[in-house]
N, C-alpha and C positions, 0 to 999 in steps of 0.2 A: 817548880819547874819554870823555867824559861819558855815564854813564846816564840815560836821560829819555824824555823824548816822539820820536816818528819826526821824521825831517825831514818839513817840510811839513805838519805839523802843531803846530807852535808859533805859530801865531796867536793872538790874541787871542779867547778865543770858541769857537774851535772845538774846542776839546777837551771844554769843556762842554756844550756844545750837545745840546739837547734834540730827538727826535724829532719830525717833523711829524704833529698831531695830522689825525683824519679829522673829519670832518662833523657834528653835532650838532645838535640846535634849540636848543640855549645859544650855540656860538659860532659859529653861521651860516656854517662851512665846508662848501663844496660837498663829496657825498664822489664819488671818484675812483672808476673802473672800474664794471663794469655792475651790475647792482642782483643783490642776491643773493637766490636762492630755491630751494627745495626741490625744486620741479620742474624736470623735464628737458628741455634745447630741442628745441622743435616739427621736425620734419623740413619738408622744404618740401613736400611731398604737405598735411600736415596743415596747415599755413600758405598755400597755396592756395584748401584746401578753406573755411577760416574766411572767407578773403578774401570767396571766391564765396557766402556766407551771407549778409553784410554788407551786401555788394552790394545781393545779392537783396533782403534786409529793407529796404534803401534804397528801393529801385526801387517795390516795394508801398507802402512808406509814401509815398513819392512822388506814386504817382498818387491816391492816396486823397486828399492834403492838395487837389493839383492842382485835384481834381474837388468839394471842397468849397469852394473859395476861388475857383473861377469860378461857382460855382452851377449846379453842370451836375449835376442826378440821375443815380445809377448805376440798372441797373436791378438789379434781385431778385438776375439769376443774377450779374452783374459784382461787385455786392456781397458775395454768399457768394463767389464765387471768390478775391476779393484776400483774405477773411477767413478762408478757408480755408486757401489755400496759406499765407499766414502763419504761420498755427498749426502746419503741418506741418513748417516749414523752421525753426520757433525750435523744436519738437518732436526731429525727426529731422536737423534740419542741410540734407533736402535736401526736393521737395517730389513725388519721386517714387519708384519702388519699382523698376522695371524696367530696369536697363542699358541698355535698346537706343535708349531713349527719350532719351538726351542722355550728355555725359563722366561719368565718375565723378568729378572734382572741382567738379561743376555742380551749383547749387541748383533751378533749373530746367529743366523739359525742354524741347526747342525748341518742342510748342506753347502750352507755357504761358508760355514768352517773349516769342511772338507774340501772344498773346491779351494779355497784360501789357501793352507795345506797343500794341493797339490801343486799350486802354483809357487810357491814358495821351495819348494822340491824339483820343482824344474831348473828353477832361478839357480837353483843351488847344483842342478847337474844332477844330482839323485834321478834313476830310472822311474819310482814310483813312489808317492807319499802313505798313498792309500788303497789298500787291495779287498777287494769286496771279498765278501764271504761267501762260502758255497751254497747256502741257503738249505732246503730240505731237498736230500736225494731218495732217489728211489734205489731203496732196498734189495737184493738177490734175493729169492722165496730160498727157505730152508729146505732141504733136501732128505726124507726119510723121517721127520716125526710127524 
C-alpha cells in the first residue's frame, strides 16, 4: 500500500478545505450558538421576578397613556399613586415592603393591583373595575323547627 491520505478522504477539496468561518459585520454570517457574556444565567426565581416588574411597568404606563388619550382627568391622589408606585418598582423592583401584602415575585400588592384596576376602568369609561364582596351576612332564624 501506498502512503498518503486516509481512504475517504481523497476527494477533490477536502483535504484543503478551510474551516467554517463565524459571523462578522464584513461578511454577514449569522454567528451560531447563544450570545456570549460575562454574566451568569438568571435562575427562574429571578426571571419571574423581572418578568412581574415588566409587567407591572406596563400596566401603570398603561393606564396613564389610557386615561390621557380618552380625556378622562385622573384625580390628585390617582395621579400621585400610578406616579409613585412607579417610581418604586423601577427603584426597588417591587412597589411594596411587607411580605404579607402579596408573593414575593409580585411587583404589586393585591391592593394596589385593585386600585391599578380600577383606575384603569375609569380611563376606560367602564362604571366599575372592582365590586367588593358582600362578606358574612346575618342570617333570618328559621321558623318552626
Amino acid at each position: 500500500m501506498k502512503p498518503g491520505p486516509k481512504k475517504g478522504l481523497t476527494r477533490k477539496g477536502l483535504l484543503n478545505r478551510k474551516p467554517l468561518k463565524t459571523g462578522s459585520a464584513k461578511t454577514g454570517l449569522a454567528r451560531t450558538g447563544p450570545p456570549k457574556s460575562n454574566d451568569p444565567p438568571k435562575s427562574a426565581f429571578a426571571e419571574q421576578k423581572a418578568q412581574a416588574q415588566r409587567a407591572a411597568l406596563n400596566a401603570l404606563n398603561r393606564a396613564r397613556r389610557t386615561a390621557e388619550k380618552a380625556g378622562i382627568e385622573l384625580s390628585d391622589w390617582e395621579g400621585e399613586f400610578l406616579g409613585s408606585v412607579t417610581e418604586r418598582v423601577k427603584t426597588y423592583g417591587r412597589a411594596f415592603g411587607d411580605p404579607e401584602k402579596g408573593g414575593r415575585d409580585q411587583a404589586l400588592s393585591v391592593n394596589q393591583h385593585i386600585k391599578l384596576k380600577e383606575i384603569a376602568a375609569k380611563a376606560k369609561g367602564e362604571k366599575r373595575a372592582f365590586k367588593p364582596r358582600g362578606g358574612f351576612k346575618k342570617r333570618a332564624p328559621k321558623m318552626g323547627t
